[in-house]
N, CA, C and O of each residue as an XYZ file, in Angstrom:
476
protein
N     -59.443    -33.103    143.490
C     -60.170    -34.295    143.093
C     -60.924    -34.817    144.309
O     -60.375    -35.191    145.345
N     -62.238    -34.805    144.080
C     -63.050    -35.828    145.344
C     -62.936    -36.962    145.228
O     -62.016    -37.496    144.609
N     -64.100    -37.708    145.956
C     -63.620    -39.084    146.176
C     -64.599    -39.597    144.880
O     -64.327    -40.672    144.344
N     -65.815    -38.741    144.371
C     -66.272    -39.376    143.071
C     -65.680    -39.345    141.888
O     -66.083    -39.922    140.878
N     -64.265    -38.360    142.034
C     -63.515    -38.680    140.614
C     -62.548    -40.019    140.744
O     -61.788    -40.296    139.817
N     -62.589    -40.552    141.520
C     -61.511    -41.796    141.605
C     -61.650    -42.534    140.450
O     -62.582    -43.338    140.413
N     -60.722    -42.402    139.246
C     -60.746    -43.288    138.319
C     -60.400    -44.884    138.594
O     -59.676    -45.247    139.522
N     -60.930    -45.646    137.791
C     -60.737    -47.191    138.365
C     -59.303    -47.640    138.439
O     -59.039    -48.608    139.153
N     -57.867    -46.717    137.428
C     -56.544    -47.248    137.753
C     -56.339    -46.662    139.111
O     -56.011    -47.506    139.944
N     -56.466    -45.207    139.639
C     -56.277    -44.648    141.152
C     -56.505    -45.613    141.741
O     -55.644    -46.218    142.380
N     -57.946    -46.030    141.637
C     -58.573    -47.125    143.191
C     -57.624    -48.366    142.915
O     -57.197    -48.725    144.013
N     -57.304    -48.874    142.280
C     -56.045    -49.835    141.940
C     -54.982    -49.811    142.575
O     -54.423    -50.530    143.403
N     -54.732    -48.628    141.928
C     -53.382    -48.051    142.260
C     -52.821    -47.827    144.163
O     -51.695    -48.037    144.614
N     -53.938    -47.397    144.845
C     -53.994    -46.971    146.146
C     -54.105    -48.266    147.235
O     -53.463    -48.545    148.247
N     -55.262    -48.936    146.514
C     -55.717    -50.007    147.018
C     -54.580    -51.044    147.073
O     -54.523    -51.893    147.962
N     -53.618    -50.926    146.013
C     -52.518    -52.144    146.443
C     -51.339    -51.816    146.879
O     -50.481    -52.496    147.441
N     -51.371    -50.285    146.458
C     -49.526    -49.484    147.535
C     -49.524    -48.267    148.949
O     -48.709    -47.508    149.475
N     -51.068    -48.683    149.140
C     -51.037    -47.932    150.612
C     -51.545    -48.446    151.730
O     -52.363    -48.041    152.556
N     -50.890    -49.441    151.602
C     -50.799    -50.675    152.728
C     -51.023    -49.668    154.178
O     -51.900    -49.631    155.042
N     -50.092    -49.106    154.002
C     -49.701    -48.504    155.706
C     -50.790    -47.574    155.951
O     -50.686    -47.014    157.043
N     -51.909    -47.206    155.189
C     -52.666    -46.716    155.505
C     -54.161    -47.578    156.086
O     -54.939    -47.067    156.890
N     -54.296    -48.633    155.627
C     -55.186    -49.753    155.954
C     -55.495    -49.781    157.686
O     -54.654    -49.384    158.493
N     -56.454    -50.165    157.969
C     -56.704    -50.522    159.595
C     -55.993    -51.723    159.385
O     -55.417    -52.088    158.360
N     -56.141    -52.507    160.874
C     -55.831    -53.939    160.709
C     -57.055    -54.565    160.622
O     -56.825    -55.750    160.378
N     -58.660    -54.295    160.726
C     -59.491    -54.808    160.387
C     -59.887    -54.966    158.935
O     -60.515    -55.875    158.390
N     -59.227    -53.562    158.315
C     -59.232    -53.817    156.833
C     -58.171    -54.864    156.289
O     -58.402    -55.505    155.264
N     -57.356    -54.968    156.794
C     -56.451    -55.692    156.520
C     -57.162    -57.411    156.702
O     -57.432    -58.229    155.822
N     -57.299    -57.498    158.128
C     -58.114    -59.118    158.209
C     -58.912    -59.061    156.724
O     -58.495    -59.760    155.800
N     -60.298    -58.028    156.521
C     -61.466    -58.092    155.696
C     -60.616    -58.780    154.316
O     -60.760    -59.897    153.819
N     -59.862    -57.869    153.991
C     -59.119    -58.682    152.699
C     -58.422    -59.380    152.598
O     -57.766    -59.458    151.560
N     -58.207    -60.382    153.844
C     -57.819    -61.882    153.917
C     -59.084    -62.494    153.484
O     -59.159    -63.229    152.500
N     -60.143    -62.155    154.288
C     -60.909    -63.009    154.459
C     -62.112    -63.104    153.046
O     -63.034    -63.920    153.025
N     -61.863    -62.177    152.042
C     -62.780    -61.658    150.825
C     -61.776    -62.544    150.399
O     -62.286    -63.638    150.158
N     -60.295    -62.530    150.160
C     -59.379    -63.415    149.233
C     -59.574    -65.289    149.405
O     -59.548    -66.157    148.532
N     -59.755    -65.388    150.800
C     -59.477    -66.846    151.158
C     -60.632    -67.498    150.473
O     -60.488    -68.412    149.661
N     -61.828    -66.976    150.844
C     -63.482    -66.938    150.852
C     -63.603    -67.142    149.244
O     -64.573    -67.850    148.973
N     -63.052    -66.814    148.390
C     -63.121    -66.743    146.990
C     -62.441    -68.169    146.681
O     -63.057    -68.943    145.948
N     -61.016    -68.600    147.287
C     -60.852    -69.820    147.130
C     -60.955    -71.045    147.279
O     -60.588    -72.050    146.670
N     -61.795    -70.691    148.644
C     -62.916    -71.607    149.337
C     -61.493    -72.188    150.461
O     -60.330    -72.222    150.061
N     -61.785    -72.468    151.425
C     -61.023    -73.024    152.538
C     -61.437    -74.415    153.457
O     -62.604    -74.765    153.637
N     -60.705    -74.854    153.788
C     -60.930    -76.040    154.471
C     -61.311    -75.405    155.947
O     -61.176    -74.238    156.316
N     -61.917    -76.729    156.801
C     -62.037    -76.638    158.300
C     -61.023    -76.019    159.208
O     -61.199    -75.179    160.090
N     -59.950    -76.593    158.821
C     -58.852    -76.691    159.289
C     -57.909    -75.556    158.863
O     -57.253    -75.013    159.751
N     -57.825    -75.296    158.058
C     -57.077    -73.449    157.682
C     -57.989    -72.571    157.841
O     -57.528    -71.469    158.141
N     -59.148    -72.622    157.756
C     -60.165    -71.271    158.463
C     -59.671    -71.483    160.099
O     -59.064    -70.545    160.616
N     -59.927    -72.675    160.877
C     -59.505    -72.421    161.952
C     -57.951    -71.691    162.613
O     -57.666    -71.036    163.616
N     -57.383    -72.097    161.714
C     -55.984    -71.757    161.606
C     -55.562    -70.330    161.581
O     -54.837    -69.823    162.437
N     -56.177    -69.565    160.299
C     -56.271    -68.306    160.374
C     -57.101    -67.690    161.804
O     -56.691    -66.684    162.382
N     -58.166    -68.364    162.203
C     -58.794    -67.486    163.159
C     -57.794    -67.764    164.600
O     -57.969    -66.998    165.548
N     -56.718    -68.916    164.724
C     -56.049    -68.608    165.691
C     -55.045    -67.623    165.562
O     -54.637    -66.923    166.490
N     -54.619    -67.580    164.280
C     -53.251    -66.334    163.833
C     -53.967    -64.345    164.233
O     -53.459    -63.233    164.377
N     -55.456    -64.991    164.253
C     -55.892    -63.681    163.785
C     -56.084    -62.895    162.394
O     -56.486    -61.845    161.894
N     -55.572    -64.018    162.154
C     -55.799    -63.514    160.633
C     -57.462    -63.602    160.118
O     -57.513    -63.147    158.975
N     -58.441    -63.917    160.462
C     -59.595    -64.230    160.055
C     -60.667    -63.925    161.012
O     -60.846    -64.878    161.770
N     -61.450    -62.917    161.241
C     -62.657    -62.550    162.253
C     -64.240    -62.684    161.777
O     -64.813    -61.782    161.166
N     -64.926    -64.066    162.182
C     -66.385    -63.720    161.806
C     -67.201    -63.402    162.489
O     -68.245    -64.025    162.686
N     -66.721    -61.874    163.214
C     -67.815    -61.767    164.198
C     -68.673    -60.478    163.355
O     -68.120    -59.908    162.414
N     -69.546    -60.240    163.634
C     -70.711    -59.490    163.250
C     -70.055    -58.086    162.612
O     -70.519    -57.716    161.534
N     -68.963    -57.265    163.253
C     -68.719    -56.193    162.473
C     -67.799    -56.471    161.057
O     -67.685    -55.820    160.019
N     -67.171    -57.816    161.544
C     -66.812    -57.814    159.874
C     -67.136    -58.578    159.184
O     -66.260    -59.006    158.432
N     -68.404    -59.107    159.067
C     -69.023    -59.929    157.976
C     -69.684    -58.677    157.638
O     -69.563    -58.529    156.422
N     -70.529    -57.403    158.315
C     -70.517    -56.430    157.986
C     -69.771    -55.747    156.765
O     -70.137    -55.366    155.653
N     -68.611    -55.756    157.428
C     -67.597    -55.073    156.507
C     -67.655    -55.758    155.186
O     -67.612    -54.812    154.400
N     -67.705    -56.520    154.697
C     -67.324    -57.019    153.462
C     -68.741    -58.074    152.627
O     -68.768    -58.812    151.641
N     -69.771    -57.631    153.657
C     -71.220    -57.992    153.324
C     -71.252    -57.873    151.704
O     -71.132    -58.901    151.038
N     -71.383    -56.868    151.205
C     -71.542    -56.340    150.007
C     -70.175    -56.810    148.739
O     -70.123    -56.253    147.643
N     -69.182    -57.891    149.166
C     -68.078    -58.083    148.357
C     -66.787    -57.065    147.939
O     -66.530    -55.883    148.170
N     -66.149    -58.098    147.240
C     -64.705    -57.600    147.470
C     -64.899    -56.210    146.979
O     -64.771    -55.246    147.734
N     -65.257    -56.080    145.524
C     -65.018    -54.638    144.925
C     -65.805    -53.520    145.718
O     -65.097    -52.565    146.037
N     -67.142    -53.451    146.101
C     -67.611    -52.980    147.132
C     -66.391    -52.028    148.098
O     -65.854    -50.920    148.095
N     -66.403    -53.183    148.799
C     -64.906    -52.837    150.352
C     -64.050    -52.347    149.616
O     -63.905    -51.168    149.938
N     -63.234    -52.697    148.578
C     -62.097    -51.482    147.864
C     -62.261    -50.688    147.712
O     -61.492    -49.792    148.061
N     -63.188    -50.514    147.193
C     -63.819    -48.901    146.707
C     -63.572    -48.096    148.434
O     -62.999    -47.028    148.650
N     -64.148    -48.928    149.347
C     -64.636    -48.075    150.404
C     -63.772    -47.953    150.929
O     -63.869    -46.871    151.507
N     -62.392    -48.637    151.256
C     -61.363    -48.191    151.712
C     -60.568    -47.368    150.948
O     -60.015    -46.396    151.461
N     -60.423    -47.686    149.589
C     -59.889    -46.067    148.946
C     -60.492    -45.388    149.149
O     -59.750    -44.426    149.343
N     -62.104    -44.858    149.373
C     -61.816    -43.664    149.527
C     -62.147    -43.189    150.999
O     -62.498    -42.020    151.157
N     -62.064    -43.945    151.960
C     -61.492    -43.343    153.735
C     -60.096    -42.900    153.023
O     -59.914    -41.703    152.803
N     -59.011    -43.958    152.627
C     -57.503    -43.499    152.390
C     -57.396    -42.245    151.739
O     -56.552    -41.405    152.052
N     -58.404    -42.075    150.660
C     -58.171    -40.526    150.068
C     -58.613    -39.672    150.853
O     -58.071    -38.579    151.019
N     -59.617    -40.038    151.422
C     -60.278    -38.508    152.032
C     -59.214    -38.200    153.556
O     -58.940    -37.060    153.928
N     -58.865    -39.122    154.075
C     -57.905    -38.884    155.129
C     -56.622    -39.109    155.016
O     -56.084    -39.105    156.123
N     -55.841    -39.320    154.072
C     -54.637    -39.180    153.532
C     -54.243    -39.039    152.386
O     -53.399    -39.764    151.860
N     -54.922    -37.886    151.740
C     -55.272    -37.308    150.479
C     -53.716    -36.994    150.172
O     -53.263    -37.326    149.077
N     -52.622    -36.149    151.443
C     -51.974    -35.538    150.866
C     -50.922    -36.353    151.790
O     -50.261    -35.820    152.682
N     -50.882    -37.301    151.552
C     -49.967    -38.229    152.456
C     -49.454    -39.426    151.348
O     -48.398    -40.059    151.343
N     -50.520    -39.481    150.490
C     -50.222    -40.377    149.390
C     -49.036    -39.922    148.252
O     -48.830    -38.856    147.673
N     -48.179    -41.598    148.200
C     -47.377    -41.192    147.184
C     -47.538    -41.565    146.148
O     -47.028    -42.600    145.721
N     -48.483    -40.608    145.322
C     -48.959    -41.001    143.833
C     -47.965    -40.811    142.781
O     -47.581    -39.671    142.520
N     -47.497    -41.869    142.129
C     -46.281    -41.699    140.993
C     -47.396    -41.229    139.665
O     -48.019    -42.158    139.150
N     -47.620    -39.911    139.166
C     -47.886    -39.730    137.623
C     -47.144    -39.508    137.239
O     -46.099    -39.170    137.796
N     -47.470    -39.647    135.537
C     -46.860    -38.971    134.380
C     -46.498    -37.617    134.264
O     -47.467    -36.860    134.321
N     -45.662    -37.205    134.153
C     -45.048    -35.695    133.785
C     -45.929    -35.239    132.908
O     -46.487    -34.154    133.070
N     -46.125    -35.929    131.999
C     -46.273    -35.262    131.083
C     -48.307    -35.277    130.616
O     -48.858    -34.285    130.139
N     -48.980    -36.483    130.883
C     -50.642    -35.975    131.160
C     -50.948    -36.227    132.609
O     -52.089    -36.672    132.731
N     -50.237    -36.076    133.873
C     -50.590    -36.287    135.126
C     -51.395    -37.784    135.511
O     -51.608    -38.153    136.666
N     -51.701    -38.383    134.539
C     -52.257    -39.471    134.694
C     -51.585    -40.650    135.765
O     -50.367    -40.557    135.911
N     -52.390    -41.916    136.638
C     -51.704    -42.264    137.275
C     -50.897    -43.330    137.129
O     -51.597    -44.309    136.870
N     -49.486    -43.664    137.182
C     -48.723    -44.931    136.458
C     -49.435    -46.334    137.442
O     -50.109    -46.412    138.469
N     -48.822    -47.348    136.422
C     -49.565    -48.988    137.165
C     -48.879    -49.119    138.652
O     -49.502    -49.752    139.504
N     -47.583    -48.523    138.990
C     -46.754    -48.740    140.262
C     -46.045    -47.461    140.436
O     -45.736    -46.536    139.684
N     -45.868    -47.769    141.892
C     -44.930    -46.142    142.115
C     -43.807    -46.262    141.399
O     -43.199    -45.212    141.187
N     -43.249    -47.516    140.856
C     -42.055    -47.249    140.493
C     -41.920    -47.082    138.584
O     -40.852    -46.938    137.989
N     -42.853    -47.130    138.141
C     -43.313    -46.634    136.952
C     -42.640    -45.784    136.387
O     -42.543    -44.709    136.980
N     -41.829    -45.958    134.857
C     -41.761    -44.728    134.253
C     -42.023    -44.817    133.132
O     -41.045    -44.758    132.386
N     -42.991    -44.941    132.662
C     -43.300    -44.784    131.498
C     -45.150    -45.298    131.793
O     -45.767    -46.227    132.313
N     -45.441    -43.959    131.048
C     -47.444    -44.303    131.276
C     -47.739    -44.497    130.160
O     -47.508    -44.301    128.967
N     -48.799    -45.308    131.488
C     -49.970    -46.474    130.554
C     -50.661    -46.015    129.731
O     -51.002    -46.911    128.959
N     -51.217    -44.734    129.368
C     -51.860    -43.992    128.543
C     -51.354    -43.139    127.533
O     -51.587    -43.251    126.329
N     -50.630    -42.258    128.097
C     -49.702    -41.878    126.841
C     -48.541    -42.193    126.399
O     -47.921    -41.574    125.535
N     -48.203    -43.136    126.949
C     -46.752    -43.910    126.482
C     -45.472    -43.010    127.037
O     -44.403    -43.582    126.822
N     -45.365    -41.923    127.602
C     -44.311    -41.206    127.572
C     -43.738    -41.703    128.549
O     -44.212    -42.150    129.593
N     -42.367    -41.594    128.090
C     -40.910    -42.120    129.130
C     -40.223    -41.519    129.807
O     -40.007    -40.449    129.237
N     -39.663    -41.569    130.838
C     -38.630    -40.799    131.606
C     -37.752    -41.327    132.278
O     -37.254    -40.677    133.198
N     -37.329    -42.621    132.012
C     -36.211    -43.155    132.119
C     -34.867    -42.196    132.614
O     -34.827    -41.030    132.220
N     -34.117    -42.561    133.214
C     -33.077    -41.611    133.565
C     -31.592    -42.476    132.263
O     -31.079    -43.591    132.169
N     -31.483    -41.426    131.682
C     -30.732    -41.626    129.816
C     -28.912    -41.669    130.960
O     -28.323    -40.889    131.708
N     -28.659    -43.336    130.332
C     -27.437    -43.331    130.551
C     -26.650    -43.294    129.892
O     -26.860    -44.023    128.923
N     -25.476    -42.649    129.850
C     -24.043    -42.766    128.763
C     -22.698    -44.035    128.981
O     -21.744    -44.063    128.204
């Protein structure tokens, strides 16, 4: 699979359980796409930019110029193309499709279960 088959549950899927693959600039960018959406005061923008949590210097207003969905997209697919086989993708057994969480058993598409059957 390339990075143009990324179906929209994958980029979901990657985008919220492969944390450890993120830079820490990607990491700031999607503070700062989340906060930015809820609008922030004087005083907690400053706040974050002392934690570090928040950078407006020129490469990352860059980064996230183009908005949130934009930057997801673009960090899934650096994460796929450079940790293609590092990822722990939970599918379905049974149509390979990808579940909502790694810890998933039962898919979103074909309904099938795999529960571990207790007595």
């Amino acid at each position: 699979m390339n990075t143009n088959e990324l179906c929209p549950e994958l980029v979901d899927y990657i985008y919220d359980y492969a944390d450890k693959f993120k830079t820490e600039k990607e990491h700031i960018a999607h503070r700062m796409l989340i906060y930015a959406r809820k609008g922030m005061s004087a005083s907690a923008l400053n706040r974050m930019k002392s934690m570090g949590w928040y950078d407006d210097g020129e490469e990352m207003k860059a980064l996230v110029a183009d908005g949130y969905e934009v930057f997801k997209r673009k960090v899934v697919e650096r994460i796929y193309r450079e940790h293609r086989h590092e990822l722990n993708l939970n599918c379905c057994p049974e149509c390979g499709k990808i579940t909502r969480t790694p810890w998933a058993k039962q898919c979103r598409f074909c309904f099938h279960q795999w529960h571990a059957v207790r007595y």
